[in-house]
FIDO-189053 format. One record per residue: x, y, z of N, C-alpha, C in turn. Coordinates in steps of 0.02 Angstrom, whole numbers, plus 50000, padded with zeros to 5 digits. Each point is the difference from the previous one (the first is absolute). Example, Ala and Ser with C-alpha at 12.3 -4.5 7.8 and 13.67 -1.06 7.14 Angstrom:
2
506604971650390499555005950000500455006050000499825005349964500425005950003499615005550037
//
This chain:
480
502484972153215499355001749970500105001449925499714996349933499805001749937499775005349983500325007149994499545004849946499774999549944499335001850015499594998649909500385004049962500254998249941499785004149965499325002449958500465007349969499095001049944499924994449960500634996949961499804996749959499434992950040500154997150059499514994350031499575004550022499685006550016499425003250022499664999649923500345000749954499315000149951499984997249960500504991850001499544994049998499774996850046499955002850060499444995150056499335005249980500085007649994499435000949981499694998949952500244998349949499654996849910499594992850019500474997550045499874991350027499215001550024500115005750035499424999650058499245001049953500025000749936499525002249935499885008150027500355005250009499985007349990500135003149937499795004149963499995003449943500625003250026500454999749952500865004349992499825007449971500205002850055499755008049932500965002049993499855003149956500505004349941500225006250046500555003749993500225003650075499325006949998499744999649925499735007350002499114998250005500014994050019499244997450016499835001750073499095001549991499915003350078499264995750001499954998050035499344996350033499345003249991499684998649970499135002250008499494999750042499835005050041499434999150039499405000849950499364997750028499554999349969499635006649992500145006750023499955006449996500385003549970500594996549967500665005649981499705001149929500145004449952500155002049923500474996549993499884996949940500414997249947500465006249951500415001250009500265006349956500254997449935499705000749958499984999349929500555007549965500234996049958500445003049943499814999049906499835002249976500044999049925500455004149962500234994349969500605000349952499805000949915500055004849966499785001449933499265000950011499845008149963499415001550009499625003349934500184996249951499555001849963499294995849956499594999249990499374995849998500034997450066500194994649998499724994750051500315001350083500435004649979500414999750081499405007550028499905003049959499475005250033499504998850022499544991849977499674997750007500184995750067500544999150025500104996450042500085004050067500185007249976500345005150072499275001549994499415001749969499355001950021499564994750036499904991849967499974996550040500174998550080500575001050022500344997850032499795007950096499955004449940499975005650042499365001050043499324995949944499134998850044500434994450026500284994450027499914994350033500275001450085499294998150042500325001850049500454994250018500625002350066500604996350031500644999549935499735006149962500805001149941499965006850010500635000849999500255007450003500335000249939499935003249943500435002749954500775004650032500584994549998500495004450021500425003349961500114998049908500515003049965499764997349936500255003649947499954998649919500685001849986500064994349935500805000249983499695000649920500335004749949500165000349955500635002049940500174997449951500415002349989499955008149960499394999849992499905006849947499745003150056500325006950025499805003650044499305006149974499935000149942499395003849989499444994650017500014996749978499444992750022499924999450072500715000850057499924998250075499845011050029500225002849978499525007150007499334998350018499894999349933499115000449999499964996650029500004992650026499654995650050500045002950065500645000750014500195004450074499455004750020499845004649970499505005749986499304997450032499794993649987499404998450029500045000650057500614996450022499934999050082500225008050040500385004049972500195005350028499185005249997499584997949936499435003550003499584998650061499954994549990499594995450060500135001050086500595004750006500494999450074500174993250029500384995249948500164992750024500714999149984500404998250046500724999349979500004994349947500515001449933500524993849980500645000449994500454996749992500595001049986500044998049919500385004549973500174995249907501064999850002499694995549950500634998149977499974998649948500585002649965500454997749933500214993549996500394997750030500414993150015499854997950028499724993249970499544995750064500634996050049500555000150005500614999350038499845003950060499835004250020500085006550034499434996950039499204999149955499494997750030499984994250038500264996549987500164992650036500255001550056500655002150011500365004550048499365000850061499645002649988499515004150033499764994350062500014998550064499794994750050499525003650016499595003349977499275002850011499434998849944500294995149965499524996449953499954991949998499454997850005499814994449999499994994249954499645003249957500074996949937499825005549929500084997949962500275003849925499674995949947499445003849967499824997749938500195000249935500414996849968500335001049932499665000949919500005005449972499655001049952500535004449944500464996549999500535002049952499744996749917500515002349949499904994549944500484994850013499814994949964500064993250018500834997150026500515002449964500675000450007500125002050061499665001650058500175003950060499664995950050499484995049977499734997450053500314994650064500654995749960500064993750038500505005350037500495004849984500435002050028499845004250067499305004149960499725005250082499664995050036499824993449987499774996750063500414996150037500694995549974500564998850055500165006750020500305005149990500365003750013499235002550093499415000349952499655001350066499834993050058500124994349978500144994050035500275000650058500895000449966500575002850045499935006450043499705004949990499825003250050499485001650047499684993249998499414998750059499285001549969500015002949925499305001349992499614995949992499394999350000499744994549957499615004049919499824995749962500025003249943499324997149956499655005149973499585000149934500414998449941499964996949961500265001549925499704998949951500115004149943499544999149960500054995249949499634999249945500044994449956500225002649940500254995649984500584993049998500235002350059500114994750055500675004250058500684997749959500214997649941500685002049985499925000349934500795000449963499875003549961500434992349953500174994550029500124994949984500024995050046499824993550000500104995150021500374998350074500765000849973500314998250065499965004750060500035006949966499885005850062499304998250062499464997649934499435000050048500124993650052500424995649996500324993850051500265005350037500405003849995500305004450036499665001550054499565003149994499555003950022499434994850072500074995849936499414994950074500614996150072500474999949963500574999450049500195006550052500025003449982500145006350056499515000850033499244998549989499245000450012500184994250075500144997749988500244989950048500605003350029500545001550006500605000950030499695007150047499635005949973500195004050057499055002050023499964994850015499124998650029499615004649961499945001349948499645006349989499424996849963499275003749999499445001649948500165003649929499834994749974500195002649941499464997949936499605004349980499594997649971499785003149907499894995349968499985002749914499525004249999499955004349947499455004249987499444995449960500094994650002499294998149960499304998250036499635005749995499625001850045499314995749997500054995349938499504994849995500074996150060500314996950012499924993550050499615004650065500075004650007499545002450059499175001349972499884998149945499275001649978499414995050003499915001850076499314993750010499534995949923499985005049974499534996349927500394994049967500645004549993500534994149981500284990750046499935005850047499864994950065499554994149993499355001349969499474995850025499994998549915500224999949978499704998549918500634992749990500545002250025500794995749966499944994150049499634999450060499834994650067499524997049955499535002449965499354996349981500374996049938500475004649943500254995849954500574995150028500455000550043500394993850025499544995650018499265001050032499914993350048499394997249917500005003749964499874993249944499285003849970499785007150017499445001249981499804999049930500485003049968500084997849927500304993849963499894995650034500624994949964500585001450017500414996049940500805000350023500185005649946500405004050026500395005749947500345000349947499905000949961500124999349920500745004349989500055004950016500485005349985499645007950034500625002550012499915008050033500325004949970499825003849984499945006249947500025006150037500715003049960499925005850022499885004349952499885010050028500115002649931500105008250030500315002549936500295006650015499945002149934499175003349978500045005049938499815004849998500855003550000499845008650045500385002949939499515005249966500495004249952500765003650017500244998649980500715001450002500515001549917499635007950002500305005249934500674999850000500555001349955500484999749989500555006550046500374999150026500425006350067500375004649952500044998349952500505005149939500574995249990500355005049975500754998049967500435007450019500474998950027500505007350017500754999549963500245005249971500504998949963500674999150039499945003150060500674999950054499624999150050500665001250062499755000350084499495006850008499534998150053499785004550029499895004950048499885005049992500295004450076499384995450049500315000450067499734996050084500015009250024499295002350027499875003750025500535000950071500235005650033500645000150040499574997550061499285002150007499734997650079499884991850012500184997249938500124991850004500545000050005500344993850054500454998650030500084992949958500294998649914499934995949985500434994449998500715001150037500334996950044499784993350031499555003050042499574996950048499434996349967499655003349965499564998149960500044994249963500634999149972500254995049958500194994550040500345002150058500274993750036500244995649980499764991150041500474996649967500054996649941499655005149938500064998749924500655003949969500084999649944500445000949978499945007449998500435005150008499915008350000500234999549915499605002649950500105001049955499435006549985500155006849944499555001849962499374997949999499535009250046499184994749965499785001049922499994995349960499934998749942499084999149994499755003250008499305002049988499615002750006499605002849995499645006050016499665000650059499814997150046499844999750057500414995750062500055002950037500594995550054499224996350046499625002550002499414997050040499534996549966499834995850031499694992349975500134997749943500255001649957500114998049939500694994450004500224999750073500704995750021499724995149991499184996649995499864994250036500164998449922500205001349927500024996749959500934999349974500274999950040500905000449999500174995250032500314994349986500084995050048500715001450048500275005350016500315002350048499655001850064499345002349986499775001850078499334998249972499764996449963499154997149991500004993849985499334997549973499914993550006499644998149949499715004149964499105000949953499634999950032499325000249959499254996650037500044995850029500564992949977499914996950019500024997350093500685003949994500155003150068499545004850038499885005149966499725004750033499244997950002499505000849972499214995750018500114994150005500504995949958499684992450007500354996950088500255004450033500144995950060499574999850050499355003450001499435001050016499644992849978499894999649940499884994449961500014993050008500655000750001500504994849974499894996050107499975006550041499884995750073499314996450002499675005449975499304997250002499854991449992500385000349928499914994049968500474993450030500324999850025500604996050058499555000350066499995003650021499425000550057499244994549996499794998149969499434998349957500204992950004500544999149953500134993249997500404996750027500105005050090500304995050066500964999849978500135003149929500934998549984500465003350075500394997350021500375003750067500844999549944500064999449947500724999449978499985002549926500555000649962500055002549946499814993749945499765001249931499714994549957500704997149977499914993749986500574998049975500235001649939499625002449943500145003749923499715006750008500035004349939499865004849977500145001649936499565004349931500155001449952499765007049981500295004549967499635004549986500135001849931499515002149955499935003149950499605008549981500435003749997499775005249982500265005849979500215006250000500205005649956499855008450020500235003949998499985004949996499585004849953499544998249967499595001349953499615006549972500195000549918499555006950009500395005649990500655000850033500275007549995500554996650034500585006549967500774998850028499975004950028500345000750071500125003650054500405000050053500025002850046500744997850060499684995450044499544995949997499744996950032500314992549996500174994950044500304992849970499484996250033499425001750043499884991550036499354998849922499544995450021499614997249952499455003250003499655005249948499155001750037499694994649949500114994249977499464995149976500344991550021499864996550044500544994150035499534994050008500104995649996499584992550025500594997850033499694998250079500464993850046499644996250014500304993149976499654993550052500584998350057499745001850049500254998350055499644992150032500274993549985499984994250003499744993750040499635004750043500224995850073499314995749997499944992950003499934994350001499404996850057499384999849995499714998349921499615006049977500035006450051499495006149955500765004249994499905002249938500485006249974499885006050016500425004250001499825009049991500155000649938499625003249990500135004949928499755007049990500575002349983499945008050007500245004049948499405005849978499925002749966500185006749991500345004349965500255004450018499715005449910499635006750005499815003249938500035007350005500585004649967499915006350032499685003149909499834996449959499675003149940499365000250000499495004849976499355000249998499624991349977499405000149999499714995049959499935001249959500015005349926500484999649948500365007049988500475000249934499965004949981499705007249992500265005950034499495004150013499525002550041499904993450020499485000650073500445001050052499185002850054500555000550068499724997150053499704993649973499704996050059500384992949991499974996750078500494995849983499514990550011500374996049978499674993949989499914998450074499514993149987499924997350075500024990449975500014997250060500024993949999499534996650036499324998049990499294998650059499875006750034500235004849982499575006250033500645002550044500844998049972500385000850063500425006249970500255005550005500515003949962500594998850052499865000550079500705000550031499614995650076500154994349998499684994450056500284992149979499724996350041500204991549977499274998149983500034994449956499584993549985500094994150029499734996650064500324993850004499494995749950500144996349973499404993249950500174994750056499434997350018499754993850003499624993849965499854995050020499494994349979499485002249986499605006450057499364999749999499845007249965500495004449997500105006850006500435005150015500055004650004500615005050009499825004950035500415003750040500135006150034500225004649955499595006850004500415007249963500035004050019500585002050047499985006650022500615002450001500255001550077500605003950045499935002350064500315007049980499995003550093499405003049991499574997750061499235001350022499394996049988500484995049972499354993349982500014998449923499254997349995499824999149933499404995050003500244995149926499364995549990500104992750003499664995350018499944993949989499534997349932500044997449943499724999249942500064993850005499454996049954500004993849969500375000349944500064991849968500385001149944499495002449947499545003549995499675002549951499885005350021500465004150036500275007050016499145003450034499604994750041499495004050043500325001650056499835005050017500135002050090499814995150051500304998150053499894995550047499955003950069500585003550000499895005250087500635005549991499875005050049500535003949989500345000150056500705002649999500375002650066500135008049993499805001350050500235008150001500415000550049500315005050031500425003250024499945008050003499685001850083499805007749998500525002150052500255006549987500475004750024500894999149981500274999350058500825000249974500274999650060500745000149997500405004550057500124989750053499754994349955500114994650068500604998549972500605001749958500614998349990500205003050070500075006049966500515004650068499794996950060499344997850034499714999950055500564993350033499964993549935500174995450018500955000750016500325006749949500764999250034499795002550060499695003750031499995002650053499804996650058499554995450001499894994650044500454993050003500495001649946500584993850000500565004950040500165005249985500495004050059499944998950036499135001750033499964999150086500174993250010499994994549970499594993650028500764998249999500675002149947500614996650005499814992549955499614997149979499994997349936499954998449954500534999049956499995001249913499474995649987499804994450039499394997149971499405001750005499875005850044499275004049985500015004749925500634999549957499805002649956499604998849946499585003049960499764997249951500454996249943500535006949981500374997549959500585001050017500494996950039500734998450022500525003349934500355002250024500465001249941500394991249963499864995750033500324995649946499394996749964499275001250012499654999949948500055005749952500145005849999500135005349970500434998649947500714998350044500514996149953500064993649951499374997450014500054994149942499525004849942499535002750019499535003649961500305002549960500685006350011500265002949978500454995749960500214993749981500654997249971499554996449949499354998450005499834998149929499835004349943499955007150010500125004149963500515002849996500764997850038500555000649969500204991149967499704998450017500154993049958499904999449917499325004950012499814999849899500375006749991500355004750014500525003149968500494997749993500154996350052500834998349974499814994849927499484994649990499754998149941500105004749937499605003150015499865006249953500675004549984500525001350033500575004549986500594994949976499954993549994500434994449975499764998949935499174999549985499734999549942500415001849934499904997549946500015000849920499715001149974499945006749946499335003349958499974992349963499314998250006499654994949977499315001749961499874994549924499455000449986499614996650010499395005049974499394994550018500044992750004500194994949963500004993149977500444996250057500735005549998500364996850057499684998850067499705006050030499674998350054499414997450034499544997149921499584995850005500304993350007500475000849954500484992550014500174998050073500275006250019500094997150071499394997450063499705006149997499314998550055499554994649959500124998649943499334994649958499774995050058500294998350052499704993250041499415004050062500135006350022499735000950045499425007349976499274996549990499485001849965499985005450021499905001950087499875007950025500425003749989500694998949968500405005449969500215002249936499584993849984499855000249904499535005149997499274999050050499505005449989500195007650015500515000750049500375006150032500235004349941500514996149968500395001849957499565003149938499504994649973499635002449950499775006250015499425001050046499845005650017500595006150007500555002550043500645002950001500105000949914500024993749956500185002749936499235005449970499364998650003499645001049950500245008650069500095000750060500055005450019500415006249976500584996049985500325005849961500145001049929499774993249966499665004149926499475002949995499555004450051499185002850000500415007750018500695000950028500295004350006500585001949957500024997849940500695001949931500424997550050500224997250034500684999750018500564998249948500325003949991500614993649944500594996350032499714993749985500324995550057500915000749986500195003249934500805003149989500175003250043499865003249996500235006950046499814998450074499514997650022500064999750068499834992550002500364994650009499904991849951499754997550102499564993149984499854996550043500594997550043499994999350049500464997050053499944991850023500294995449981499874992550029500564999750073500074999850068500394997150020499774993650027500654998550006499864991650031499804997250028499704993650021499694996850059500634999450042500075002550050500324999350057499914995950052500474997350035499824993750070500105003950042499764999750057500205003750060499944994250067500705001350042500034995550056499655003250061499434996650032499545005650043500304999750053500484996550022500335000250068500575005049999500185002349946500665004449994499945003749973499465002549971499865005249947500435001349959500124994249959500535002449952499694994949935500295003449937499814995449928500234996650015499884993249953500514993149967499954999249950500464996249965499514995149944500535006549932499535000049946500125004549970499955005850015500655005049941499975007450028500005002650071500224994850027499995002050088500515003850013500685002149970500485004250015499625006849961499774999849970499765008649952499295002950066499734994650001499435002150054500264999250081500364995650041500255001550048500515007250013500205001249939500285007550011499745006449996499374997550001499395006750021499624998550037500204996350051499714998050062500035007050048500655002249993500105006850050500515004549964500065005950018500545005849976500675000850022500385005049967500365002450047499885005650020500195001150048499655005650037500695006250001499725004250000500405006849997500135002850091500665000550006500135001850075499785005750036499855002050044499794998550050499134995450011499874999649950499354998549974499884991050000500374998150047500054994049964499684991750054499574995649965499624995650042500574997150023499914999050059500674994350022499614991949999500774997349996499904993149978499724995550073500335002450058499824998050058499815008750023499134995850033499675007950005500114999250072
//
């Protein structure tokens, strides 16, 4: 007589089409709680443990932070309330935990691809937020461990679940407007200068900044705020561009049906305005390339001028997309907007009333066991997220360039001649002195969409900021 082994028991059961669970995966009845975890709780993760806490069939089981005055006070609700949680410091510890289901990630950006394999590998399934990485190859990472250990895994970009959006981007694919001209994004969010610090700074002792830092480089915090102000350090941020425009930047890919990365990219822009510890761009133009409607994305953290403290708009847009068409254009974002003629009359609107159908939809992809009931899959997440690391790596290869030079270059392609002009008359209405803080040209870049990697020119300076090195124990593995 033949003894099975395990190894032929569970490939006859894969054969047989059964879902493989992970050793710390447990089956869902259609009555059980979903036990939810959130990871980083400050803005948006508080917003997520209060959410999460009205939804019935979720049980709030634990909050992980690294700053223990921050996970206090949250704790406090539920101990007020008479509702158990567990917290944690080390989201290591939390994972650990086979009494959690899945885990919503709301770290800064440097923490994302790593806390969602790491929660992959231990059976969770996972929220993450946007950008889910913090470069390129990680977020491949990430949709791979998503596929290897069955899990839900879904981006925070909470548009694709927005019926208005829904019914407006169906009407522009099937031709309501003509054929699509170009899609526009934009992000003009004041963004004042973080200071300048003469040395390191003291890290309060109830931050665990160890941890905090992870798998970035542990160096001195060199600025005056260790909180949010990371998103402008390209060690653990991304910019606007990263940070709002991946909201954006999906919208607009979403829209125009792209399932892969554009084959070019260029970006021009600068740091503008004031010297500070800050490095990503608060003033940037990307054309992101993709064939025959473009993205183009706009990035403005200076007033509309000097002095003022209101900020410009583009068709009525400060922080939303434009798609242009033949007949007309769309102006909105998250919760709808407008349909206009090309002589900017109103045609119809989309709205979008209430909230809360992101979360609803990871939660009905848990029960259901498929990544394709999601709205937004983490490897749509992940392309979303790499064209706004695509126009940084542009942008951090760049050469202070002048005006003339970089009309020279874009002179053939009109919608970025008009981009540019506007971007220039923007920051001479604000003194900028283009010396001291000088314009940025980087290169048109090729990108291979099957490999995610540059070619062509500058492909060794930009393929080497495809991904990091990672600091140990902290570190993405190459096979997840």
């Amino acid at each position: 007589m033949k003894l099975v082994t395990r190894r032929d028991f569970v490939k006859s059961f894969a054969t047989a089409g059964a879902v493989l669970l992970t050793p710390y995966s447990r089956v869902l009845g259609a009555n059980d709680d979903i036990r939810m975890a959130v990871i980083g709780l400050r803005g948006l993760g508080r917003y997520h443990v209060g959410r999460y806490r009205k939804m019935p069939g979720v049980r709030m089981a634990a909050i992980c932070d690294v700053d223990q005055k921050i996970l206090s006070t949250e704790s406090k609700k539920f101990t007020n309330s008479n509702e158990r949680i567990q917290t944690y410091v080390d989201i290591r510890k939390l994972l650990d935990n086979k009494d959690i289901d899945a885990v919503t990630i709301v770290t800064p950006n440097h923490w994302h691809a790593l806390g969602a394999i790491w929660a992959c590998q231990a059976g969770k399934d996972v929220k993450v937020d946007k950008p889910v990485s913090h470069n390129i190859w990680e977020g491949r990472k990430i949709v791979e461990a998503a596929r290897k250990y069955n899990r839900i895994v879904q981006a925070g970009t909470e548009s694709r679940s927005d019926p208005a959006l829904q019914e407006v981007f169906e009407y522009i694919q099937q031709g309501g407007l003509g054929k699509m001209l170009v899609a526009r994004g934009f992000c003009y969010k004041r963004r004042p200068s973080i200071g300048k610090v003469a040395g390191p700074q003291h890290v309060p002792e109830y931050i665990d900044y160890n941890l905090w830092t992870g798998p970035a480089p542990l160096k001195p915090l060199t600025r005056k705020s260790l909180h949010y102000d990371w998103h402008w350090v390209w060690d653990t941020g991304n910019g606007d561009i990263g940070n709002q425009g991946a909201h954006e930047m999906d919208m607009c890919r979403w829209v125009l049906g792209q399932e892969k990365l554009p084959p070019r990219v260029i970006s021009i822009g600068g740091r503008f305005g004031y010297i500070d510890d800050g490095e990503t761009a608060n003033t940037q133009i990307a054309l992101l390339d993709y064939q025959p409607v473009p993205i183009i994305f706009e990035v403005r953290g200076l007033p509309r001028k000097f002095g003022d403290s209101s900020m410009d708009n583009f068709m009525g847009i400060r922080v939303g997309i434009v798609i242009q068409c033949e007949y007309g254009y769309f102006s909105g974002g998250a919760g709808g907007g407008w349909l206009f003629d090309n002589d900017g009359k109103k045609i119809k609107q989309f709205s979008s009333r209430g909230g809360g159908g992101h979360s609803l939809n990871f939660l009905k992809a848990i029960r259901s066991r498929k990544f394709s009931d999601l709205n937004a899959d983490i490897e749509q997440g992940h392309i979303s997220a790499a064209l706004s690391h695509m126009a940084n790596i542009s942008h951090r290869i760049g050469q202070e360039s002048s005006r003339n030079q970089i009309r020279e270059v874009i002179k053939d392609n009109k919608e970025m001649v008009d981009v540019f002009e506007r971007f220039q008359d923007h920051i001479l209405v604000n003194k900028v002195n283009v010396k001291e803080t000088p314009r940025i040209l980087g290169p048109m870049l090729k990108m291979t969409t099957e490999t995610e990697r540059f070619s062509g020119d500058f492909a060794d300076q930009a393929n080497a900021l495809l991904r990091r090195d990672y600091r140990k124990p902290f570190v993405v593995p190459k096979i997840v």
